[in-house]
N, C-alpha and C positions, 0 to 999 in steps of 0.2 A: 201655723207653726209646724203642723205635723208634715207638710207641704217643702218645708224647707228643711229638717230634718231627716227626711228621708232619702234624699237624694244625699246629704252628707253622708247619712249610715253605708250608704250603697259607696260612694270615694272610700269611705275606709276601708269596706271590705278589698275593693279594687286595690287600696295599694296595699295592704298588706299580703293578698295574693301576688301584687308583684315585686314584692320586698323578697315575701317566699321563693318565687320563681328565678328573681336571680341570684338570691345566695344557694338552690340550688345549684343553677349551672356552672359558679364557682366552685362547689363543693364537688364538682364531677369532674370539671379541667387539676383541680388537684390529686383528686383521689384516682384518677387515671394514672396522672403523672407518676404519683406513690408507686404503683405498681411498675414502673420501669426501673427506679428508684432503686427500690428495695432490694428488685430482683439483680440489681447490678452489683450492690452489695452482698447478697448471698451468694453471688460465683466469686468474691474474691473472697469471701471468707473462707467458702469450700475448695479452694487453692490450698489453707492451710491449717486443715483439720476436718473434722468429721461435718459432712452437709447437713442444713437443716432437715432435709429429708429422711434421714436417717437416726433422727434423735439430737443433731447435734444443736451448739447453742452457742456458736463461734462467731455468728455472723453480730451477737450483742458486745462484742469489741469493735467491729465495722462501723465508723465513721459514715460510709456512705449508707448504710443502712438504716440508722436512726436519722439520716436525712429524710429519706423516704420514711422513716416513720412519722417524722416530727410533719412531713409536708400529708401524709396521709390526716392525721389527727386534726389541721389547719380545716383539713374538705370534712371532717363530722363534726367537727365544730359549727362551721358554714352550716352542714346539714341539720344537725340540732336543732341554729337557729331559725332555721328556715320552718323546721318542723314547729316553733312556736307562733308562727305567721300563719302559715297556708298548713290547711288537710294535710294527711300522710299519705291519701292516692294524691294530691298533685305533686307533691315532695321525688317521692319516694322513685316514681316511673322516667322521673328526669335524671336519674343513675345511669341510663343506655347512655350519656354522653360520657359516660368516663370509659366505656366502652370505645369510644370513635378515639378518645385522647389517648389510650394506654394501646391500639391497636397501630394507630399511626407511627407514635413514639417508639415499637418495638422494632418496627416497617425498618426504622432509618437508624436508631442507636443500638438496639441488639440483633439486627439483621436478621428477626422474624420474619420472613416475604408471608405478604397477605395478599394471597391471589385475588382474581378479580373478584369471583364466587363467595368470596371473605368480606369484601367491600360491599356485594349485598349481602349479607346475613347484618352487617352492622346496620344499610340501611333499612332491612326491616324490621330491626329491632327500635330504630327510632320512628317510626311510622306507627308500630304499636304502642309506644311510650306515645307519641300523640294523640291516637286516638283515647286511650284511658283517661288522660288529663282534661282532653275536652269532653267527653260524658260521665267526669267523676262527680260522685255526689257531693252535696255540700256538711261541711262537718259542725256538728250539733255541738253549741258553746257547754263547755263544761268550768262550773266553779269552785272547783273544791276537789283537793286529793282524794278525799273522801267517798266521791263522787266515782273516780276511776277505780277507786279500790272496789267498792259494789260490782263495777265492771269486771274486774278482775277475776273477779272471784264467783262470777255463774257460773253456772256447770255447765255448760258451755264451753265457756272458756278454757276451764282446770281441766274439761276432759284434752283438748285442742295441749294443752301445756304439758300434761302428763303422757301423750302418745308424741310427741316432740323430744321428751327426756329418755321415752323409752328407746325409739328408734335411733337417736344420738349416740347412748351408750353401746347399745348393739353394733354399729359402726364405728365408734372408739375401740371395744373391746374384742371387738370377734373380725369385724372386715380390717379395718386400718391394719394390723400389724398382717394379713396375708393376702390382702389388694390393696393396698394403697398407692404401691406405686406402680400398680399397673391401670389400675383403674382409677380414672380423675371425678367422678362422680364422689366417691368415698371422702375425702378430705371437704368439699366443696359443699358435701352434702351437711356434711358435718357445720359448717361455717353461713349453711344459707338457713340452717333451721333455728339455730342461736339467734343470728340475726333474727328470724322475727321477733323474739322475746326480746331483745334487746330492741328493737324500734318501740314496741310499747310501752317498755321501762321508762326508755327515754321520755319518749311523748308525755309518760304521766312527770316524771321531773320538770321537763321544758316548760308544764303548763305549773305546775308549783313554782317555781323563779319566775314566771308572768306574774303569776297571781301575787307572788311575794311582791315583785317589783312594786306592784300598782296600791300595795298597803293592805293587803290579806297575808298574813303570815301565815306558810305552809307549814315551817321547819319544827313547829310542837309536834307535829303527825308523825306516829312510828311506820305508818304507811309511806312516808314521803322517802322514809331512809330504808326501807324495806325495796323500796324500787330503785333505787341508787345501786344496794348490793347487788341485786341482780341486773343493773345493767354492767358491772365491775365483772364480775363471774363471767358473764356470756361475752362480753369484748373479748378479754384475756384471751377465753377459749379460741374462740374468734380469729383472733392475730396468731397464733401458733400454729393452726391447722392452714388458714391462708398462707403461711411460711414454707409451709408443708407444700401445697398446692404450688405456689408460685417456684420454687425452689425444684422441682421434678417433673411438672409438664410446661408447655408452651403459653408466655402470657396472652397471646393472642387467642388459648382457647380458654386457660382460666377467667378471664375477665367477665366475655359476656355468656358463659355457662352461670358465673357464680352471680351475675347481673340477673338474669332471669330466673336464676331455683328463688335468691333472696328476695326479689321483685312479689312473682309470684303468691311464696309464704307470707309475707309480709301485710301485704294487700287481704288474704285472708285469715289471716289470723286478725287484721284491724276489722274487717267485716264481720266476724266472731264477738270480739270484742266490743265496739263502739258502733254494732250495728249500722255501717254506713250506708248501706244497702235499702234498711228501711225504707219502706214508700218510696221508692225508685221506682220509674218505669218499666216494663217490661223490654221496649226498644234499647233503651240507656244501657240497661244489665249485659243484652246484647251484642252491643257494640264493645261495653268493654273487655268481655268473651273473646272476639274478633281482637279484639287489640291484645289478648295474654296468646292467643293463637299466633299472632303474628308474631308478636317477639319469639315465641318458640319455636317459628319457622326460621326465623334469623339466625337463631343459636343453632338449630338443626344445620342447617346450609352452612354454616362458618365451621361447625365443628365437622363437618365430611370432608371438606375442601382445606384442612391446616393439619398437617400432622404432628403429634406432641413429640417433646421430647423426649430422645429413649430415655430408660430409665437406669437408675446407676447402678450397678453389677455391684453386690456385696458380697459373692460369695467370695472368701478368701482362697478357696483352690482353685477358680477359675484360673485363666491364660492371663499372660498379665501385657501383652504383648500379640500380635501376629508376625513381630520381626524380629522377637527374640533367638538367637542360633545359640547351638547346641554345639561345644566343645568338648569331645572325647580324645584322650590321651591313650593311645595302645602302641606299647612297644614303639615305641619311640615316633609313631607316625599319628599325626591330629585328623578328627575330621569335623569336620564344621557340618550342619545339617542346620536348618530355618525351619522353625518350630511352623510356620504357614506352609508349608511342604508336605505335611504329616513325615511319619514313619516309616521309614523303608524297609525292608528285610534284612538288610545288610546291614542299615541302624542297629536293627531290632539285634540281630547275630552278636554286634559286638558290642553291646549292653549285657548280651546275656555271660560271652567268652571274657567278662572281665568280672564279673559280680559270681559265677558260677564255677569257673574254672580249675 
C-alpha cells in the first residue's frame, strides 16, 4: 500500500510544480507585455496634461493604459496562482521572462534598440533564474493561517518588515521628490521592497482560498484579512511608483533592474520568513548565491549598455525651444536673432537702447 502511494504522492507534487511552472511563464509573457502597454498609455496621456512622473494622474482617463493595467493584473493573478501550487523561489525567479517579453516588445513597438550587450544581460538573467529553480529548496506544507501568522510575526521577520518601512519612507519622503527623476534606483527601490511584503501577504492569502477551497475555512481568522490589507496597501503603492518609474526612464532598463531588486528581496525576505533554507545544503545555498550573482550580472550589463530616458525639464523658466527667434521692433527697422545663437552685443545694445533710453 505504502508502495503505491508513494509514487502517487511524488505525480502530485510533480504536477503541481508544473501547473506552478507554467502559469508562471504565462504570468511573465503578460506582465512584460503590461509594461509596454502602459507605458504607451502614459506618453499619450502626457501629450495632454501633466506626466505621471511629475505627480500627474491623467493617464487614469487613458484607455490604453488601463489595458495594460487590466493585462498586467491577468499575469498576478497567473502569479498568485501559481504561488498556490509551487514554492515562491520556484514562482517567483521565473519573472526574468517578462524581462525577455517587455524588452523585445519595446525593441520593435517603442523603438527602444537593445543592443547586443542588452541581449546578454537578459540572457544572464535567465540562466540565473535557472540555476535558483533547480537548487531551490522544497516548501514545508503549511495548514493554517494561523500558522503563517506565527511566521509573521518572529522577530526576525518584524525586524526584516520594520527596516523595509523605514528605508521606503526615507525614499518616499527625503530622495523621490529630489532624485527621482534622475536617479532610477529610487522609484524602483521603492516598488521592489513593497513587493516583498506583498509576495508573503499574498502567499499567506493564496494558501487560506486553498485551505478554504478544500473544506478548512480560513475566512473566521482576523489574520487572513489582516493580510489581504496589507497586500491592498503595498500593490497600490506598488503601481504608482512603477508608473513613476516606467513613465521617466527607459523600459528596457526599468524592467529587469525592478526584476532583480524584487527577485532578490523577495527570495529573502521568504528565507526570513518560511525559513526555506533550513537544512539545505551547503553546495545548494551556493549555487543559488551564483544564480542572484548572475542575474545581477545581467542587470549590471544591460543597464551600462541602454541609456534611459532623459528626464523631463520642469523648470518653468527654462528655454522652451532652441529655435525660438527673437523679434525686436527699433525705429521702424526688425531684427530677428535665434535664441540657439545666443546673444550678441548688438542684441544686447539694442535691448538695452530701448528699455533704458
Amino acid at each position: 500500500m505504502d508502495l503505491s502511494s508513494s509514487p502517487t504522492n511524488e505525480e502530485a507534487a510533480y504536477v503541481n510544480n508544473l501547473k506552478g511552472f507554467i502559469l508562471a511563464v504565462i504570468s511573465s509573457a503578460f506582465i512584460g507585455s503590461s509594461f509596454i502597454i502602459k507605458k504607451k498609455g502614459l506618453k499619450r496621456a502626457g501629450h495632454s496634461g501633466a506626466r505621471a512622473s511629475v505627480g500627474g494622474y491623467g493617464y487614469l482617463m487613458e484607455p490604453l493604459w488601463w489595458i495594460g493595467m487590466i493585462t498586467m493584473i491577468v499575469g498576478e493573478i497567473a502569479n498568485f496562482i501559481a504561488l498556490m501550487f509551487a514554492p515562491a523561489v520556484l514562482v517567483i525567479p521565473l519573472g526574468a521572462l517578462s524581462i525577455i517579453a517587455s524588452a523585445v516588445l519595446a525593441h520593435f513597438i517603442l523603438k527602444e534598440k537593445l543592443q547586443k550587450m542588452g541581449l546578454l544581460g537578459c540572457i544572464l538573467c535567465i540562466v540565473g533564474s535557472t540555476v535558483i529553480v533547480l537548487h531551490a529548496p522544497e516548501e514545508q506544507p503549511l495548514n493554517s493561517v494561523l500558522e503563517i501568522w506565527d511566521l509573521a510575526i518572529q522577530p526576525a521577520f518584524l525586524l526584516y518588515t520594520a527596516s523595509v518601512l523605514v528605508i521606503v519612507l526615507v525614499l518616499m519622503l527625503h530622495s523621490a521628490p529630489r532624485y527621482g527623476q534622475t536617479n532610477i534606483m529610487i522609484y524602483i527601490g521603492i516598488c521592489s521592497a513593497f513587493g516583498s511584503l506583498t509576495v508573503m501577504s499574498v502567499k499567506a492569502i493564496g494558501i487560506a482560498i486553498k485551505l478554504t477551497l478544500e473544506g478548512t475555512s480560513q475566512v473566521a481568522y482576523f489574520q487572513t484579512w489582516i493580510f489581504a490589507m496589507v497586500s491592498v496597501s503595498c500593490i497600490v503603492t506598488q503601481l504608482n511608483y512603477l508608473n513613476k518609474a516606467l513613465d521617466t526612464f527607459n523600459t528596457a532598463l526599468v524592467s529587469p533592474i525592478y526584476y532583480a531588486m524584487f527577485t532578490s528581496l523577495t527570495i529573502f525576505a521568504s528565507a526570513i520568513m518560511f525559513k526555506d533554507y533550513a537544512g539545505q545544503s551547503a553546495s545548494s545555498i551556493a549555487s543559488e548565491l551564483c544564480g542572484f550573482i548572475t542575474i545581477l550580472s545581467g542587470t549590471a550589463v544591460l543597464h551600462s549598455t541602454k541609456d534611459p530616458d532623459p528626464p523631463q525639464n520642469t523648470d518653468l523658466y527654462s528655454p522652451l525651444s532652441p529655435k525660438i527667434l527673437w523679434h525686436i521692433q527699433e525705429k521702424g527697422d526688425q531684427w530677428k536673432q535665434k535664441d540657439e545663437d545666443g546673444l550678441s552685443a548688438d542684441f544686447v545694445a539694442i535691448i538695452r537702447q530701448d528699455y533704458f533710453a
